[in-house]
C-alpha positions in Angstrom: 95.9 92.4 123.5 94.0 90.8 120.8 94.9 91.4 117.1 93.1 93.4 115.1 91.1 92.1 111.9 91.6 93.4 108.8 88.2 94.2 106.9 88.5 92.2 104.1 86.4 94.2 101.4 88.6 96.6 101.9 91.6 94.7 101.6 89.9 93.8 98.2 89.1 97.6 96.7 92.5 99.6 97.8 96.0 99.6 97.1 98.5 101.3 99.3 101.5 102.8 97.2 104.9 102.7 98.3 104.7 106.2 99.6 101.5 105.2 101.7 98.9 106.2 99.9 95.8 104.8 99.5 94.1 104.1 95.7 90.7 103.1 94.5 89.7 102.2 91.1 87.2 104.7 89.2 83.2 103.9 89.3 81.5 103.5 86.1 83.8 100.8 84.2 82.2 97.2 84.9 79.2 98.1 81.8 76.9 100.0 79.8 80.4 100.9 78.2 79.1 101.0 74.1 78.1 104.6 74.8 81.0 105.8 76.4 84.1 107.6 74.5 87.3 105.7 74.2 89.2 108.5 76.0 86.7 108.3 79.0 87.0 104.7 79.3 90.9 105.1 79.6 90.9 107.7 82.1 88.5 105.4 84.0 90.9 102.8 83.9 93.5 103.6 85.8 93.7 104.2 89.7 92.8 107.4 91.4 94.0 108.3 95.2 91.6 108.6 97.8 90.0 111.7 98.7 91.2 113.3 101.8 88.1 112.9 103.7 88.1 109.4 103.6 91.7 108.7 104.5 91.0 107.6 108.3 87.8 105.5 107.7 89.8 103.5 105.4 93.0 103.7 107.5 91.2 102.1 110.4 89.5 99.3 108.1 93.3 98.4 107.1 95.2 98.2 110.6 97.8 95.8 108.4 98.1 97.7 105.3 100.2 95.4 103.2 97.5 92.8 103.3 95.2 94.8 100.6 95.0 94.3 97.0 
């Protein structure tokens, strides 16, 4: 049985918590940030799980999980 490849974009764009769970980082923070409150921008920051939905099409892309991020 050949290995399986893990897709390396996706590697790149989520982080699997210790509990399994998968996180992404927030759209909407790489420019056009002038116009933007500072609260905004903070909440942006910081990592926001997965939706539900989307759980198995990123669980297949990662068949090693601790290879991402």
């Amino acid at each position: 049985m050949p290995k399986m490849k893990t897709h390396k974009s996706a590697a790149k764009r989520y982080k699997i918590t210790a509990t399994g769970k998968i996180t992404r980082r927030h759209a909407g923070i790489g420019h056009l940030l002038q116009h933007k409150s500072e609260s905004r921008k903070r909440k942006l920051f910081n990592d926001i799980e997965i939706a539900k939905g989307n759980v198995d099409l990123v669980s297949k892309e990662l068949p090693y999980k601790k290879y991402s991020r």
